[in-house]
C-alpha positions in Angstrom: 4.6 12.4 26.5 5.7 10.7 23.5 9.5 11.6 22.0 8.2 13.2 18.9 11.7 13.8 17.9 11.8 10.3 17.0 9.1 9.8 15.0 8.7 13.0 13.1 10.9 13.6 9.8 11.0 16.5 7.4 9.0 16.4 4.4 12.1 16.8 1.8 14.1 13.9 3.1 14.4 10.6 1.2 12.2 8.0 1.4 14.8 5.2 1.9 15.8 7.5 5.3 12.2 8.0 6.3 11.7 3.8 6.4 15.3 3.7 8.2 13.8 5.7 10.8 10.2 4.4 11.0 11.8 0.9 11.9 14.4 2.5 14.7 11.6 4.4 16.2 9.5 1.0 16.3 6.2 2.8 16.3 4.4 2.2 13.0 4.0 5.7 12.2 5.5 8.9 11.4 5.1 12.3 11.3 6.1 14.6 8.1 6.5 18.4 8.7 7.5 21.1 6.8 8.0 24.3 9.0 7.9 22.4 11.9 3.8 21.9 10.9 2.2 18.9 10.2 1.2 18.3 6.5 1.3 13.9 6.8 1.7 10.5 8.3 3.8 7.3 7.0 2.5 4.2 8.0 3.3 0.5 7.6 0.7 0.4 5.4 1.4 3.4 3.1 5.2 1.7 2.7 3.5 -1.1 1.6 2.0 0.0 -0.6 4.6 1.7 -2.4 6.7 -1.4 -2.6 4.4 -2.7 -4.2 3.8 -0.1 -6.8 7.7 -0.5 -7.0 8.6 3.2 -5.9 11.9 4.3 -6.2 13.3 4.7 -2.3 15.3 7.7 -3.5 12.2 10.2 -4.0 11.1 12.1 -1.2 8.8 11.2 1.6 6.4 13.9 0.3 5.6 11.2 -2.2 4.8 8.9 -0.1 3.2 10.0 2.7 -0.8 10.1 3.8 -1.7 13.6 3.6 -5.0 15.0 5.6 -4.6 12.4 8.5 -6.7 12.2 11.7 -5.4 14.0 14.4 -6.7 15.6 17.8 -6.4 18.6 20.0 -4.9 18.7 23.6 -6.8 16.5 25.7 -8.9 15.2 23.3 -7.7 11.2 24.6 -11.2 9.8 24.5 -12.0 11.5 21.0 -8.9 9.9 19.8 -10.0 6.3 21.0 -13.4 6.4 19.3 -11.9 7.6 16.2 -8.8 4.6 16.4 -11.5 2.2 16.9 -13.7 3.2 14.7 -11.6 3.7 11.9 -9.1 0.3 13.1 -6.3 2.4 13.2 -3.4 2.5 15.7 -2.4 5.7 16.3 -3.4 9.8 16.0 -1.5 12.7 15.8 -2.3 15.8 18.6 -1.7 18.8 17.1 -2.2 22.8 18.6 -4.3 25.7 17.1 -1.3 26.5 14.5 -1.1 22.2 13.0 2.1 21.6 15.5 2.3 18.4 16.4 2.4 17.9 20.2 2.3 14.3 21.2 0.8 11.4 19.8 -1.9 8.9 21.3 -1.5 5.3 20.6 -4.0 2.6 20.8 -2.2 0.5 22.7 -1.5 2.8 25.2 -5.0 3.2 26.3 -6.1 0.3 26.0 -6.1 -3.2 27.4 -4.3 -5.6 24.9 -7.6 -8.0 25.2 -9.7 -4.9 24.2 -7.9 -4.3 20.9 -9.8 -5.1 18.0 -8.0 -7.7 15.4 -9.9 -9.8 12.5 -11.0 -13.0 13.9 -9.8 -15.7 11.7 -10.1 -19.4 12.4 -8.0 -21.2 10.0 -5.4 -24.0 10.0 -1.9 -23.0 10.8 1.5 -25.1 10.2 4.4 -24.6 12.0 7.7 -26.5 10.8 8.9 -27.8 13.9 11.2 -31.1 13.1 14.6 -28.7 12.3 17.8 -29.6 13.6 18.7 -25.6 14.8 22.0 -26.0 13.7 22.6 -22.7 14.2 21.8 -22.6 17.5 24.1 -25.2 19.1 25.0 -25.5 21.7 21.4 -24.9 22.7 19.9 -27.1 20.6 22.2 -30.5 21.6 19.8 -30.2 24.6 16.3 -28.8 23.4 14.8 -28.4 20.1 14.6 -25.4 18.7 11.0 -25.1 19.3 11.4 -25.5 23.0 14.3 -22.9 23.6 13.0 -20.2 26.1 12.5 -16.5 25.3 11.4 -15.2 28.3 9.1 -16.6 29.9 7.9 -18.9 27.5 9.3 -21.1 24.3 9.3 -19.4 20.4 7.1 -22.5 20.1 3.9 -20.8 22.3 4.7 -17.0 21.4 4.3 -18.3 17.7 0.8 -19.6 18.9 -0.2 -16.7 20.9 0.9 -14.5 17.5 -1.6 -16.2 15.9 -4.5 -16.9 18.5 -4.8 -13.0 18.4 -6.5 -13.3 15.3 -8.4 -16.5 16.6 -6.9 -19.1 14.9 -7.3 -22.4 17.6 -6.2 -25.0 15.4 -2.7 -25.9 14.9 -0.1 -28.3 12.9 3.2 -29.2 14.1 5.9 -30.8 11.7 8.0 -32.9 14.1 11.2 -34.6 13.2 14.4 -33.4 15.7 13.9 -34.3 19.3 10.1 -34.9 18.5 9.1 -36.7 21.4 10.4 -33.6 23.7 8.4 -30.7 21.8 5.1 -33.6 22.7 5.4 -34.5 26.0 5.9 -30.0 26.9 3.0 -29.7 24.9 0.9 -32.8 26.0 1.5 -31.5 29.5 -0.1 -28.2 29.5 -3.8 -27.0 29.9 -4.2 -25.5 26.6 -7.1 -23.6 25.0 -6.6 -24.4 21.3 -6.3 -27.9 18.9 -3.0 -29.1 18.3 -2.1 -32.1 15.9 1.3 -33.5 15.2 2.7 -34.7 11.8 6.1 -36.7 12.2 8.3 -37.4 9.3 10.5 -40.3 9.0 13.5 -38.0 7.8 13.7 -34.7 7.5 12.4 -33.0 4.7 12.7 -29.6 4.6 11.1 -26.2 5.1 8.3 -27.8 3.6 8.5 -31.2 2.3 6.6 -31.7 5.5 3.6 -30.3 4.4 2.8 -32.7 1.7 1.8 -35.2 5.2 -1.4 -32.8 5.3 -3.1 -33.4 2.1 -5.7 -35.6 3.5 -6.2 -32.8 6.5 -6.3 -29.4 5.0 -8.5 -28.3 2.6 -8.5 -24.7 2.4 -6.4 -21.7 2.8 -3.8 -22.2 5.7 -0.6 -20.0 7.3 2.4 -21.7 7.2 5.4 -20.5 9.9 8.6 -21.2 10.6 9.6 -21.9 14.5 11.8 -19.2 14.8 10.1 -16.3 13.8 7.7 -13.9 15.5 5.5 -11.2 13.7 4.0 -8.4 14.7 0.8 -7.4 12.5 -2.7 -8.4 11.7 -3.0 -11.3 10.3 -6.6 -10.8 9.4 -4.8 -8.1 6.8 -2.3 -10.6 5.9 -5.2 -12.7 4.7 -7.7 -10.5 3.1 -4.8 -9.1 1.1 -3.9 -13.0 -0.2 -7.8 -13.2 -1.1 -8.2 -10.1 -2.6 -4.9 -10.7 -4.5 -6.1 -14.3 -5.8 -2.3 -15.6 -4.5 -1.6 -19.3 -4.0 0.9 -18.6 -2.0 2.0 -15.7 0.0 5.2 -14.8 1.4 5.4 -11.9 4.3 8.6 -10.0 3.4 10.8 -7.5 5.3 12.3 -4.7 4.0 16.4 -4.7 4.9 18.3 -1.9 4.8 21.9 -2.9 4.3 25.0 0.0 4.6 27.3 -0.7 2.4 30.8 0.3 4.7 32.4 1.7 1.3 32.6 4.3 -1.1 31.2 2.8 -4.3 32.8 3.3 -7.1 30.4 2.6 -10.3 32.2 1.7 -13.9 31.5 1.9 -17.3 31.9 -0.1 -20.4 35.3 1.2 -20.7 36.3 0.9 -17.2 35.6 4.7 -16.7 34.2 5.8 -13.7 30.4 7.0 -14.2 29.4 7.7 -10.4 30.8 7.3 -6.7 28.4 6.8 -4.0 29.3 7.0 -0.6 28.3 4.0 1.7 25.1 4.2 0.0 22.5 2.1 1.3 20.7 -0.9 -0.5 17.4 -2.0 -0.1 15.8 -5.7 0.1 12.7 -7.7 0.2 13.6 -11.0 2.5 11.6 -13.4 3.0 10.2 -13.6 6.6 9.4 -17.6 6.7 5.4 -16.8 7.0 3.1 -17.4 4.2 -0.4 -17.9 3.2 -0.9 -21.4 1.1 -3.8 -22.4 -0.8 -4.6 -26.0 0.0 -4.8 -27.1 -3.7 -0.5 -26.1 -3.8 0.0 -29.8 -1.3 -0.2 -31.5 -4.1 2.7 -29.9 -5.8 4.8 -31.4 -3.1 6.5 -34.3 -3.5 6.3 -36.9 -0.7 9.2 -38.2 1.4 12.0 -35.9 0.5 13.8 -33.1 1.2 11.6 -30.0 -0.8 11.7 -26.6 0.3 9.6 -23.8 0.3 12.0 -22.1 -2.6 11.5 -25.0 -4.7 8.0 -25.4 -4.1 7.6 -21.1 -5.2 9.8 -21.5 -8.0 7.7 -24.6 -9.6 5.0 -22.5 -9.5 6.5 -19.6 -10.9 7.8 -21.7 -13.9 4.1 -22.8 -14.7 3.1 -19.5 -14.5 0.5 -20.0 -10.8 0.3 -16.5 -8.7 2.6 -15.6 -5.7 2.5 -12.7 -4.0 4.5 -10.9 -1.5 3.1 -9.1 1.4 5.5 -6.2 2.8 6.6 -5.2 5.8 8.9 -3.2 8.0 11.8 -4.6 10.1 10.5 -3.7 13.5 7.3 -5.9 12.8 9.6 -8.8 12.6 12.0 -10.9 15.2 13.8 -14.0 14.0 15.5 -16.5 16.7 17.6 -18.4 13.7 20.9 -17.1 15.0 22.6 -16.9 18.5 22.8 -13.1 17.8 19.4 -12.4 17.0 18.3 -15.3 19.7 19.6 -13.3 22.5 18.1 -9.7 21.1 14.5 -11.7 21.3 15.1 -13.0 24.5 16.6 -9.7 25.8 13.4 -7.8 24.6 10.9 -9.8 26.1 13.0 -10.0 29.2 12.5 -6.4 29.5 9.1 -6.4 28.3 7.4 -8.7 31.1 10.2 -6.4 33.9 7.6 -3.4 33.3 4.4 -5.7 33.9 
């Protein structure tokens, strides 16, 4: 039995609490009741959506959520799995006789991870691998970045694995830091997709690198960091940067941040128009995964230090199309600090303790 407790939230709270919540429960869903009775469902999805539609976080949830969802009586488990595959969706409500909602059945939770259905997508993915992981020292006087353990396996090959979900076999490395390390692991193991290496003679940034690829990609490619991990379909990811016309886009996270504080809000005079107390802000970071359109590795200057910022803002001064692509917190881990580096690590730890 699922604790609905923390995944259902009343109808009349704010939007900006309801997100809060959907990413501490972790789930990808959440119930909205009025009465204690079900009248909709938030999902990842429907938050994206309004992002993008640039909805105020203070309405209510009422405005935001899916009304009429799919649910399920008691015992109706095998119901619920035809209607989750059929309609690729990853979970349903169960509800009783008088629209309470009783427990909730998740995909995952019925079936084997192999059996879940993702778009299969075979195209070219980068990974910028040649960082120093500064941040990371001591670790990384000893390994690079790439090869630091979380779990029972390196970022490097739960990156991979993120991706091969979706069936994408052929991958890119950027090497610089330590580069003959991150081969010889790699070389060494019996692996069941392509990997090609791209060195540079200096490092050159979160993506001068690329420009090494012109003469090997020539259509739409991901681009990822080595230190982050994401959990969604990147099938999704890419029909959305298709449909969307993008050449580039960037996966971004909403962050809620608490301000510790009562603000205190002035005026033109200096009067005080509004206190808030430790309100909470909202913001779109960047992730470090993207979707780029071969014909942008030209816009990238060769051997020197170019970043992915400077390559999005050249193309937002000549007026070229970037998009963002939303998500919640939960869906995303990053490794870039010690801090967050031992949360991964701790979570996987406990992860593959239940298997």
């Amino acid at each position: 039995m699922n604790n609905l407790q923390q995944v259902c939230v009343e109808e009349n709270i704010k939007i900006a609490e309801a997100i809060k919540k959907l990413d501490e429960a972790g789930k990808k869903i959440l119930l909205v009741t009025k009465d204690m009775k079900l009248t909709g469902i938030i999902t990842d999805g429907d938050v994206r959506r309004w992002v993008l539609r640039k909805g105020s976080f203070e309405e209510k949830v009422c405005n935001l959520m899916h009304r009429n969802p799919k649910v399920v009586g008691p015992g109706e488990t095998q119901k619920a799995k035809r209607m989750m595959l059929e309609l690729q969706i990853e979970a349903v409500p169960v509800i009783d006789e008088n629209n309470i909602p009783l427990d909730i059945i998740f995909l995952r939770d019925i079936i084997e991870p192999s059996q879940q259905e993702y778009g299969q997508i075979d195209i070219p993915v980068v990974i910028m691998a040649g960082g120093k992981g500064t941040r990371l020292y001591p670790y990384t006087n000893i390994l690079p970045k790439p090869l630091i353990p979380i779990g029972t396996d390196t970022i490097l090959e739960r990156i991979i694995e993120s991706f091969r979900k979706n069936g994408n076999e052929e991958f890119w490395l950027v090497l610089n830091y330590k580069k003959n390390l991150i081969k010889a692991y790699l070389d060494e193991k019996d692996k069941p997709y392509r990997i090609h290496y791209k060195e540079e003679e200096n490092y050159y940034g979160t993506c001068g690198g690329i420009s090494l690829l012109e003469d090997e990609i020539s259509d739409t490619f991901f681009v990822s960091n080595c230190d982050v991990l994401l959990d969604i379909d990147y099938a999704k990811l890419l029909d959305f940067h298709c449909t969307n016309q993008n050449e580039i886009t960037v996966v971004t996270s909403l962050k809620h941040i608490q301000i510790p504080y009562g603000v205190v809000e002035l005026g033109k005079e200096g009067e005080i128009e509004q206190l808030s107390e430790k309100p909470m802000l909202n913001y779109n970071v960047n992730t470090g995964i993207y979707v780029v359109e071969a014909s942008v590795i030209k816009d990238i200057p060769r051997h020197q230090v170019f970043h992915m910022t400077d390559l999005m803002n050249k193309l937002l001064k000549e007026k070229r199309k970037i998009g963002a692509y939303p998500i919640t917190d939960h869906c995303w881990q990053d490794m870039g600090e010690l801090k967050e580096m031992y949360k991964m690590s701790d979570a996987f730890r406990n992860q593959e303790s239940l298997v």
